[in-house]
C-alpha positions as CSV (number, residue, x, y, z in Angstrom):
1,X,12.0,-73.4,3.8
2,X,9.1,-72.1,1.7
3,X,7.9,-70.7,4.7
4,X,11.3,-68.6,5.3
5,X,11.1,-67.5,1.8
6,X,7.5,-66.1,2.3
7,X,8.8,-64.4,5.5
8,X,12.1,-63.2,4.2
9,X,9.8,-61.9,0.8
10,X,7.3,-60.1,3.6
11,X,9.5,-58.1,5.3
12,X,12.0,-57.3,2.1
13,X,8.2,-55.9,0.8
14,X,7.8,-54.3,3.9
15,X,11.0,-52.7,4.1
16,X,10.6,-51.2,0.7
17,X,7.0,-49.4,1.6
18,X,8.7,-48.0,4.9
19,X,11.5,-46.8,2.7
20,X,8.7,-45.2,0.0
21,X,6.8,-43.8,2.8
22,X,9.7,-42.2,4.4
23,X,10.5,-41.0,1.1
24,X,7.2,-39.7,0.2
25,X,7.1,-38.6,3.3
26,X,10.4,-36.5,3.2
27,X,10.0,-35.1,-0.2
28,X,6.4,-33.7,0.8
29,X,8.0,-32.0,3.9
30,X,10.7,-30.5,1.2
31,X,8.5,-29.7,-1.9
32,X,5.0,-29.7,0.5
33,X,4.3,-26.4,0.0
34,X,5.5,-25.4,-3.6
35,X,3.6,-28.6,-4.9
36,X,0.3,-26.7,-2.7
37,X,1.1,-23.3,-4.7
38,X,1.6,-24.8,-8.2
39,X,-1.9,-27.0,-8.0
40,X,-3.4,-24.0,-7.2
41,X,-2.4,-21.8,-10.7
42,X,-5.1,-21.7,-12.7
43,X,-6.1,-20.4,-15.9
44,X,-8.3,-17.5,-16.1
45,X,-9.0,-16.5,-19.8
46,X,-6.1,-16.7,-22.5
47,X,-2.7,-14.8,-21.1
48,X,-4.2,-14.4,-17.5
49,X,-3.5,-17.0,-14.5
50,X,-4.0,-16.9,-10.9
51,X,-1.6,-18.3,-8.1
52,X,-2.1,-18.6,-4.3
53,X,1.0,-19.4,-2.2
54,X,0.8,-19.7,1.5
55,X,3.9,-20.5,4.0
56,X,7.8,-19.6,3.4
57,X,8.9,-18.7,-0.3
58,X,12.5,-18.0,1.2
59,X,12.3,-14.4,0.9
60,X,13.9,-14.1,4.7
61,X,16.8,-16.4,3.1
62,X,17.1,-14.5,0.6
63,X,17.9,-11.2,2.0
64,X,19.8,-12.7,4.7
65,X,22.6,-14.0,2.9
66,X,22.9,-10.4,0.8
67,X,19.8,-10.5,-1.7
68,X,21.2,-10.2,-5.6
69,X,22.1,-7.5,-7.2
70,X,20.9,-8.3,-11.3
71,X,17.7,-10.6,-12.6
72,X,20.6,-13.6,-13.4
73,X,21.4,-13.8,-9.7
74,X,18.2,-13.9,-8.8
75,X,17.5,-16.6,-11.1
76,X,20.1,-18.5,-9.4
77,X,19.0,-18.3,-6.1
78,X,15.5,-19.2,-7.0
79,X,16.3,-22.2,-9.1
80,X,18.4,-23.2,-6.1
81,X,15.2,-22.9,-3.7
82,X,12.9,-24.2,-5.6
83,X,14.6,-27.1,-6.2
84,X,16.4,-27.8,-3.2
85,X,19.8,-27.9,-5.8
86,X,18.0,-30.9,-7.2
87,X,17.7,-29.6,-10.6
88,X,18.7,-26.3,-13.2
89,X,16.0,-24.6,-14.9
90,X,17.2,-23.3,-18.4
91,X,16.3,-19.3,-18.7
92,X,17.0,-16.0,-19.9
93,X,15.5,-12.9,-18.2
94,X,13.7,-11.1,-20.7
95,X,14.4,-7.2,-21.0
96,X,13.1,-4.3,-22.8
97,X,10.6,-1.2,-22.5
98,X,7.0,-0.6,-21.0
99,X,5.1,2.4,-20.6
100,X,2.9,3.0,-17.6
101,X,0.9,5.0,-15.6
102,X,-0.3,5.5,-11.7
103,X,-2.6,8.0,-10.4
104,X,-3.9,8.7,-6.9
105,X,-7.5,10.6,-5.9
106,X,-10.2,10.4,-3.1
107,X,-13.6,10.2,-3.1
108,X,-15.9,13.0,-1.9
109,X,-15.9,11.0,2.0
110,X,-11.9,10.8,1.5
111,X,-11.3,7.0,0.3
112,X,-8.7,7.4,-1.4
113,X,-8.1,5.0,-4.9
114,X,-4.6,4.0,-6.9
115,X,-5.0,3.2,-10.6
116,X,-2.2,1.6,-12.2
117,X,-1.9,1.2,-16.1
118,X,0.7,-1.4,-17.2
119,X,1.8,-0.8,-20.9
120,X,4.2,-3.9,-22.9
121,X,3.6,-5.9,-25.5
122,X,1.0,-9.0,-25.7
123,X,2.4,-10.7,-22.7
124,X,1.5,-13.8,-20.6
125,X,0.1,-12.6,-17.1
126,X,-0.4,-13.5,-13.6
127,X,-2.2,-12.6,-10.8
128,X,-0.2,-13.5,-6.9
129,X,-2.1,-14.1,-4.0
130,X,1.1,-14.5,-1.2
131,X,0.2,-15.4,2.8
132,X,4.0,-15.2,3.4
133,X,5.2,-17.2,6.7
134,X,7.0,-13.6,7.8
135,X,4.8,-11.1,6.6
136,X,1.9,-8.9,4.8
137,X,-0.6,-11.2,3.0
138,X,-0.6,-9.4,-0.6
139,X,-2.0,-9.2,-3.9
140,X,0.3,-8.8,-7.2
141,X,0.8,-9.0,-10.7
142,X,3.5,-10.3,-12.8
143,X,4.4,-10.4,-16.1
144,X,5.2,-13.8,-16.9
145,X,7.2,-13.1,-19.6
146,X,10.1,-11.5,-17.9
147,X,10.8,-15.6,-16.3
148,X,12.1,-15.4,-19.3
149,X,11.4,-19.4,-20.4
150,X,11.1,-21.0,-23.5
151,X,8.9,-20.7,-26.2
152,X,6.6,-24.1,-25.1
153,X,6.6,-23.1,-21.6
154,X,2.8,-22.8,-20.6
155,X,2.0,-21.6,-16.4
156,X,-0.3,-24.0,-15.9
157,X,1.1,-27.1,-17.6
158,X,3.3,-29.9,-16.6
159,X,4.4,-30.0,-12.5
160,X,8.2,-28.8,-13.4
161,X,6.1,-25.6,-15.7
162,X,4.1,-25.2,-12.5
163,X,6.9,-25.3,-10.2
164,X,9.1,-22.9,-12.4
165,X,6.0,-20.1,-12.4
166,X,6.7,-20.2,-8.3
167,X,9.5,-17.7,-9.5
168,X,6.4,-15.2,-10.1
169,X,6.6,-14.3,-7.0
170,X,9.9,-12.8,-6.8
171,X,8.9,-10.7,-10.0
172,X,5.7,-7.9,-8.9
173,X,5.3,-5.0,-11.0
174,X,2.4,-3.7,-9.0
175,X,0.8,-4.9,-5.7
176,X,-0.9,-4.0,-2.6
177,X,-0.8,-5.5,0.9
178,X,-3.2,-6.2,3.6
179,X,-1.9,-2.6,5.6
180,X,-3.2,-0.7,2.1
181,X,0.2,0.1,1.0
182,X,0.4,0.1,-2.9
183,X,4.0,0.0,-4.9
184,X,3.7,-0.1,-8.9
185,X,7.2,-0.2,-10.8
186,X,7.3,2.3,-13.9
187,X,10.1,3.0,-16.4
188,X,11.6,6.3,-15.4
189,X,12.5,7.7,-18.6
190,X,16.1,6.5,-19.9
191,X,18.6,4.0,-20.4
192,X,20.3,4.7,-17.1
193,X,20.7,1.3,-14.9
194,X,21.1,1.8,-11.0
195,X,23.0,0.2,-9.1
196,X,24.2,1.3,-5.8
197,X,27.7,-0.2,-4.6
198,X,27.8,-0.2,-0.3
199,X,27.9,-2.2,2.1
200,X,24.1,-2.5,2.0
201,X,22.4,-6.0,1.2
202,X,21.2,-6.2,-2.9
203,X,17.9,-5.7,-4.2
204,X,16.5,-5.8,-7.7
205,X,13.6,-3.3,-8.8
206,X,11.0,-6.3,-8.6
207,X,12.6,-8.1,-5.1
208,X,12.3,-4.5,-3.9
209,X,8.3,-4.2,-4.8
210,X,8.2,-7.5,-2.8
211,X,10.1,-6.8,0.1
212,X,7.5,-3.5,0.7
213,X,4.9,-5.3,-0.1
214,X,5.7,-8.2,2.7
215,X,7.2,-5.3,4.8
216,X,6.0,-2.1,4.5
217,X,2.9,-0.7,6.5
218,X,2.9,2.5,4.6
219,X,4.7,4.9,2.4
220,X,7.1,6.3,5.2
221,X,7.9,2.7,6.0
222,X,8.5,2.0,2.2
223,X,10.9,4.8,2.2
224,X,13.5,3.9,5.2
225,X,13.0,0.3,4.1
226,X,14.3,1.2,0.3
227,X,17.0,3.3,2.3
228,X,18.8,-0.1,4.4
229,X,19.4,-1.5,0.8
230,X,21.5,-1.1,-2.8
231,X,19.3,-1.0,-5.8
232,X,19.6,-2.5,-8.8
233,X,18.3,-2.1,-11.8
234,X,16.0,-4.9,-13.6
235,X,15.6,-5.9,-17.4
236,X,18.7,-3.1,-18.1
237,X,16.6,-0.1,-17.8
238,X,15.8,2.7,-15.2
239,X,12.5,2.3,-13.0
240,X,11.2,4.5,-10.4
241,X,8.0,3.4,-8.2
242,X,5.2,4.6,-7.5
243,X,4.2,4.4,-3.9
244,X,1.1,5.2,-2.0
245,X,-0.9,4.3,1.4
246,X,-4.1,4.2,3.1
247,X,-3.6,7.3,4.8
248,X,-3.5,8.9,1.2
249,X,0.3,9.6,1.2
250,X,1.7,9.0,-2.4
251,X,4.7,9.7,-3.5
252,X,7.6,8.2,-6.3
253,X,10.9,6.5,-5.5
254,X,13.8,7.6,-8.3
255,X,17.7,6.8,-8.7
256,X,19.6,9.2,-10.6
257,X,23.4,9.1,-10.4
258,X,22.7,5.8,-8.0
259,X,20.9,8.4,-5.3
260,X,17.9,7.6,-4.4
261,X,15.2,10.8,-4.7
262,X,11.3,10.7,-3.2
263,X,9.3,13.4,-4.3
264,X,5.6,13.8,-3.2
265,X,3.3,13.4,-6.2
266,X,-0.6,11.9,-7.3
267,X,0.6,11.2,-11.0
268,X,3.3,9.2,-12.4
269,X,4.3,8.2,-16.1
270,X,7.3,7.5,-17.7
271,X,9.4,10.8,-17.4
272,X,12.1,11.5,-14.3
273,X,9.9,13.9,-11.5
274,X,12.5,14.6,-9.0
275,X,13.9,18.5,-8.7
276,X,17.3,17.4,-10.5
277,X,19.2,17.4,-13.7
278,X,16.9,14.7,-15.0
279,X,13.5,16.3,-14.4
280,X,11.2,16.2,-17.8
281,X,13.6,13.3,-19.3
282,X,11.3,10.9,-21.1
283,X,8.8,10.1,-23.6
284,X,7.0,12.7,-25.8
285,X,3.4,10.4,-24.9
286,X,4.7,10.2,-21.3
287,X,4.2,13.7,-21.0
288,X,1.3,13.9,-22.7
289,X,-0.4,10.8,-20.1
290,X,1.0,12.7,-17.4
291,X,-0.7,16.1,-18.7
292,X,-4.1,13.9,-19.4
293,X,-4.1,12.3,-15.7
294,X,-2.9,15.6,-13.6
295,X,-6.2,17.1,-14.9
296,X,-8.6,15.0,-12.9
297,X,-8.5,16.4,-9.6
298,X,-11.4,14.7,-7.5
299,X,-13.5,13.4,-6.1
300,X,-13.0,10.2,-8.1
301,X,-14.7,7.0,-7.2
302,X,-13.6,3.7,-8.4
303,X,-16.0,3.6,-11.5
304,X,-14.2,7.0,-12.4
305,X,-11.0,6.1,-11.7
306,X,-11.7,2.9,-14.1
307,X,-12.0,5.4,-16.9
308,X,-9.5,7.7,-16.1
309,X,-7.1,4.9,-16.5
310,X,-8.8,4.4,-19.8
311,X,-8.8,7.2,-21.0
312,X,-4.7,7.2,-21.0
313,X,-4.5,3.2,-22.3
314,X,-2.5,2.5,-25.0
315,X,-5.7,2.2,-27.9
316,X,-5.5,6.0,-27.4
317,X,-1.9,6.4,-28.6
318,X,-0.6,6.1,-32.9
319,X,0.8,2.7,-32.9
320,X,3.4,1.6,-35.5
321,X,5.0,-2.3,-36.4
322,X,8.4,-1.0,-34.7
323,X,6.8,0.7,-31.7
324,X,3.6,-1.5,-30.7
325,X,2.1,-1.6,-27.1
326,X,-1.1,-2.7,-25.2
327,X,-2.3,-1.5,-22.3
328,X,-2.3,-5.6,-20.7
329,X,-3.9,-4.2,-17.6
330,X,-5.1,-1.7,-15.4
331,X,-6.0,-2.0,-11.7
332,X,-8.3,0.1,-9.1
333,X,-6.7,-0.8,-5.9
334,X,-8.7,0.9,-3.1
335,X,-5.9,1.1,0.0
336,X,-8.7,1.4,2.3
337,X,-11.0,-1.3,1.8
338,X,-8.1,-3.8,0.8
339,X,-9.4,-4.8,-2.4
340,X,-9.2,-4.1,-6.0
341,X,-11.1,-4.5,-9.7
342,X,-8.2,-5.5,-12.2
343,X,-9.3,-5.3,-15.8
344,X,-7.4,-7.4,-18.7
345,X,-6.1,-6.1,-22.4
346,X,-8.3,-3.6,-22.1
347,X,-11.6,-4.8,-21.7
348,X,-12.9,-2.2,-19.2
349,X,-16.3,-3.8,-19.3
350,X,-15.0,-6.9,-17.2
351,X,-13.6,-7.0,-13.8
352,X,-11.9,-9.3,-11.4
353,X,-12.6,-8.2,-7.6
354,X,-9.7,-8.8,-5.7
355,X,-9.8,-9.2,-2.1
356,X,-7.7,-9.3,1.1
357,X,-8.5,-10.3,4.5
358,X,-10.9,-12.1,2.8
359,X,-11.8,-16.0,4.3
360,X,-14.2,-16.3,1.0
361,X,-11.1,-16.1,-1.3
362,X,-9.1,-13.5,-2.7
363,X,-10.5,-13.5,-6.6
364,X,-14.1,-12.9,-7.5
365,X,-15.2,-12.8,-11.2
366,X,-17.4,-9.6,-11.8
């Protein structure tokens, strides 16, 4: 009898670690390859992270059953995703203003180089390295503010904080890919929200920077890309982006009345450029950005660029308690060599090199 109870006990036991195994086994084949991206966030100085994420972040899915057309609907579908409808993560995308700046030169052998200037407020930040399963491997940034979480959220903390900064993926505000096409998202100038009502599947202002960015080979194919879908507007505001290529096309993307305008063009701010009713419509230090940048001409290497971009940063500017903004960073991408130097809250006198195509990693610390 005892002997019946040890056996009975043995394969009870048994049973239970086939059941755990199979368990284990079938949660890593569902969560496998967020779990892989959140372990790899990591902390880089105070309000700067890094994040690597190789394999399928459902982007295909996403645009396949329509896309979403506003940041809540988004939020939906990601939570979903991520979660395989296991959980709800409680958020509220975050809106308001920034004030940016893009510009586009070449060298004196013809590289050409992209700086990028993002203007907010003291934000939390992250840089996305993405080897998508149906796509361009890219490099990114994010503001991770816009996730819009609560007040204790921290990036790199607990595996649910981890698995919730995934959604940075779905958020760029600037990024280039491994065919040297950059896109950078700008405020255009207004109050006036796009959003284009066809047939067409949905795209929001940051989905749209990510679907170039996994898409896109160059500007031309950024434009008839943008074309095949409805834009909408993110964080309640206008955008236009700011597009350029190895070949040293460059050019901005705009939506006025909900029709979508391209105009040619090395500089961009935060004031409508496109030949229409709207041309000149912004900021008063938008202008004067615009007027400082359109001056340098070339050749410009990426040293010179660096300081161009710094010239125009925000510690330039009158700053008041009701108006306040920080120039949180500032990027060199260089289309042609695939890499970048991305400088944080203006400290231009420390880089990160950022790399594509790169088997030694995609972040060096300069």
């Amino acid at each position: 009898m005892k002997k019946s109870k040890k056996t009975i006990l043995k394969w009870i036991c048994g049973g239970i670690i086939a059941l755990l195994i199979i368990l284990a086994a079938g949660g890593w084949w569902m969560f496998g390859i967020f779990i892989t991206a959140a372990n790899s966030i990591e902390k880089l100085e105070d309000g700067l992270y890094s994040m690597e994420y190789y394999g399928d972040y459902g982007f295909d899915d996403f645009l396949s059953q329509g896309g979403a057309a506003s940041d809540s609907s988004l939020a939906d579908y990601l939570i979903g995703y991520l979660s395989h409808g296991f959980y709800k993560i409680e958020s509220d995308v975050q809106t308001g203003e920034f004030g940016c700046s893009t510009i586009s030169v070449a060298d004196e052998n013809g590289t050409t180089f992209f700086g990028r200037n993002y203007d907010w407020e003291e934000c939390q930040t992250m840089i996305v390295h993405t080897r998508p399963k149906n796509g361009y491997e890219s490099v990114s940034t994010c503001c991770l503010d816009f996730l819009g979480f609560n007040e204790e959220y921290t990036p790199d903390g607990s595996m649910i904080e981890r698995m919730q900064t995934l959604a940075a993926v779905y958020v760029p505000l600037d990024g280039m890919n491994e065919k040297g096409l950059v896109v950078a998202d700008l405020m255009a100038g207004d109050k006036e929200e796009t959003h284009q009502q066809t047939d067409k599947p949905d795209l929001t202002t940051t989905t749209a920077i990510r679907l170039l960015l996994d898409r896109a080979a160059d500007a031309d194919e950024a434009i008839a890309l943008l074309e095949q879908y409805d834009m909408n507007s993110s964080i309640g505001s206008a955008h236009h982006l700011s597009i350029a290529d190895a070949g040293g096309k460059s050019v901005v993307v705009e939506y006025v009345d909900d029709e979508m305008l391209v105009t040619e063009t090395k500089v961009v701010t935060n004031h409508y450029l496109s030949d229409c009713a709207k041309q000149g419509v912004g900021s008063r230090q938008s202008h004067l950005r615009f007027d400082t940048l359109s001056t340098y001409t070339g050749p410009a290497d990426e040293m010179d660029v660096r300081d161009i971009l710094e010239s125009v940063a925000q510690k330039n500017y009158p700053q008041s308690a009701e108006h306040w903004e920080k120039t949180m960073w500032s990027i060199v991408y260089c289309p042609e060599g695939r890499c970048a130097d991305f400088y944080f809250a203006e400290n231009y006198e420390h880089s990160y090199g950022l790399m594509l195509l790169d088997k030694g990693g995609f972040l060096k610390r300069q």
